[in-house]
N, C-alpha and C positions, 0 to 999 in steps of 0.2 A: 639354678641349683644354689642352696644358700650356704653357708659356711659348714653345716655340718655333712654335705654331702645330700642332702634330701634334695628331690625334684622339687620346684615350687610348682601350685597349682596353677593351671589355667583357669584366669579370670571368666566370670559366667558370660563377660561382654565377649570376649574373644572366642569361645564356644561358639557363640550365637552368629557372632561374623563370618566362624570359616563354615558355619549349617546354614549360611542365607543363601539364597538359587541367586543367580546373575540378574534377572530382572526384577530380583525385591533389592539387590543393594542401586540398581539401577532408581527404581523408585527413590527410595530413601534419598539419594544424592543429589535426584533433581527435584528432591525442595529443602531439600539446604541451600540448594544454589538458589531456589526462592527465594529465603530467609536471607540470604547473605546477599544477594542481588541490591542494591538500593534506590540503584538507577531506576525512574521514573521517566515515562512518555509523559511531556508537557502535558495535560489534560487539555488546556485552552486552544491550545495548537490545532489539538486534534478535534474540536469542536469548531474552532475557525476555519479549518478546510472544508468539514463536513458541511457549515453554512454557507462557505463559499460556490462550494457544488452546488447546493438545491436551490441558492440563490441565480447559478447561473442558470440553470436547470428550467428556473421560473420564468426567467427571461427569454429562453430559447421558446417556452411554450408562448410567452405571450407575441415573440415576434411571428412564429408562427399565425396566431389569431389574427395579428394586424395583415399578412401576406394574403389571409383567409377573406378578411374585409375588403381589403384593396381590391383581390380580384371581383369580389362581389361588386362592388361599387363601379370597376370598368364594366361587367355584365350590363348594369344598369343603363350605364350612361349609352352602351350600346344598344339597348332596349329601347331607351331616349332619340338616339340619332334614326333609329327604326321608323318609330312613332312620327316621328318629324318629318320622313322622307315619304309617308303619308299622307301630310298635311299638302303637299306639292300639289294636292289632286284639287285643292279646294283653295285659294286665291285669301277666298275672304276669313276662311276657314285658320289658317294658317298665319293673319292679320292678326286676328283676335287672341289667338292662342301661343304665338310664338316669343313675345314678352314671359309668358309664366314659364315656359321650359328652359329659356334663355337663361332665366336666372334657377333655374333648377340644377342647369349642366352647371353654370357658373358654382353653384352651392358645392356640388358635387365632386367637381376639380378642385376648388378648396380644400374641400375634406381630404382627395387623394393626397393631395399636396403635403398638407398635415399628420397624413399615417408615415408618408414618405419623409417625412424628418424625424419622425418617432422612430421608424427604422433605421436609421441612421443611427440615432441617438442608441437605441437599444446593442447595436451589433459595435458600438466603441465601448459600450459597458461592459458586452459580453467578450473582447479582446481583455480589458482590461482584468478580468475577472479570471482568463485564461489563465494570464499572468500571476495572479495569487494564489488561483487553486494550485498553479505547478510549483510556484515558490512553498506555499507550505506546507505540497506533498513532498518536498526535498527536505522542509526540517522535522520531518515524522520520522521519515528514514532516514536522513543523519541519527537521530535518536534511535529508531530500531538499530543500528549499525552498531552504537555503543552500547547496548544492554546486549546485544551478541556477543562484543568482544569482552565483555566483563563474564558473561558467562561462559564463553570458554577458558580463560585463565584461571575462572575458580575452580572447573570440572579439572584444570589438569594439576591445580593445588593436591586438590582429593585425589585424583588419581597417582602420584608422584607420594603418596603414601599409602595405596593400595596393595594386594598382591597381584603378582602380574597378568594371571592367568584370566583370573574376572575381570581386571579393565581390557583385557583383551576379546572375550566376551563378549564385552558392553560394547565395545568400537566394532567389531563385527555387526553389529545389529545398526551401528550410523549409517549415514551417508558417507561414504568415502571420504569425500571433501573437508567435513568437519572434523569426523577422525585424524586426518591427517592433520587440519591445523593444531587439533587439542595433543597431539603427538608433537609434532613442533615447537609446542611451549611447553611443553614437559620436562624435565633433566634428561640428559641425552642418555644415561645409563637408564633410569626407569622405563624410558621411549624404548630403548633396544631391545630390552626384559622383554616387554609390552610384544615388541614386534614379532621374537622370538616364539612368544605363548599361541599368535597367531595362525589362521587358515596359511598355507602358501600362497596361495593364489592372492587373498584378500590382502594379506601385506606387501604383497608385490605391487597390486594396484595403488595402497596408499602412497606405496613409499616415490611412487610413481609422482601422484600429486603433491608428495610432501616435500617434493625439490621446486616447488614452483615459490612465488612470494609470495610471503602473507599479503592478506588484505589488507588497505592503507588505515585502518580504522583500528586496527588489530596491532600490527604493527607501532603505530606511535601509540598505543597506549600507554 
């Protein structure tokens, strides 16, 4: 009301805010929280684990091929010792020919020999590779952990200047869980507003969660 007693008009913006349905202001806020968001997933990160994986990935198939070979090659050799316990029947037979299989097996144990320290080699790569792929799926999610906790403190920005009855709305339609923490970092009078506007049941559940402790990510923000 201005000085001479006249109502002032409602702005067309505020028209428009109290005629928006709960999931078009819903919309609209989570891409502000887009736009506002800044926090970035390392890119490199997450291309280094993804290489990490197919790389081990590669190796798991190729140890498998050499397991593949190895066995083929004991078949062999036992197709070999076969052959040879054949030759027993022939004296002279077995004179002549036993020099060339000699060093056949000989060749052969070799080769095992050789797949058997590639497996070796290949299963401390595939340890070590263990250990990277978990190390830099810990810092993807360290990062997903802080673009959560950044976007629930923006969503309770906006909401801590909403009306009560639509953020209440909106948190009906959460998961519980995050309701509660975005209730949590709210102003404790807007949170109460908020819980007031809500189902009974529904706010009893949050309020339920919302005595637990923040997330440690959330928390030391």
């Amino acid at each position: 009301m201005d000085k001479e007693g006249n109502m002032l008009k409602t702005s067309k913006s505020d028209e428009e805010t109290l005629q928006e349905e709960p999931t078009d202001l819903l919309q609209d806020m989570e891409n502000e929280i887009r736009t506002v968001s800044t926090v970035n997933v390392t890119l490199d990160k997450i291309e280094r684990y993804e290489y990490e994986l197919q790389y081990k990935n590669k190796l798991v198939s190729e140890k498998d091929s050499l397991v593949n070979i190895s066995q083929s090659l004991m078949d062999s050799i036992s197709t070999i010792f076969s052959e040879t316990s054949l030759l027993l029947d022939s004296v002279n037979k077995m004179q002549k020919n036993y020099g060339k299989y000699e060093k056949r097996v000989k060749k052969l144990k070799d080769s095992i020999n050789t797949i058997n320290t590639a497996l070796k080699t290949k299963d401390a790569k595939i340890k070590e590779l263990d250990k990277e792929v978990d190390f830099q799926k810990s810092l993807v999610q360290n990062e997903m952990d802080t673009i959560d906790a950044v976007h629930y403190r923006e969503l309770a920005k906006i909401y801590n200047n909403s009306k009560p009855a639509e953020v209440a709305l909106i948190l009906e339609q959460l998961n519980e869980k995050k309701a509660a923490i975005i209730l949590r970092l709210m102003r404790k009078k807007n949170a109460g507003q908020v819980i007031d506007a809500m189902n009974p049941e529904v706010a009893a559940a949050i309020q339920i969660l919302g005595a637990t402790p923040l997330p440690m990510e959330i928390e030391n923000e």
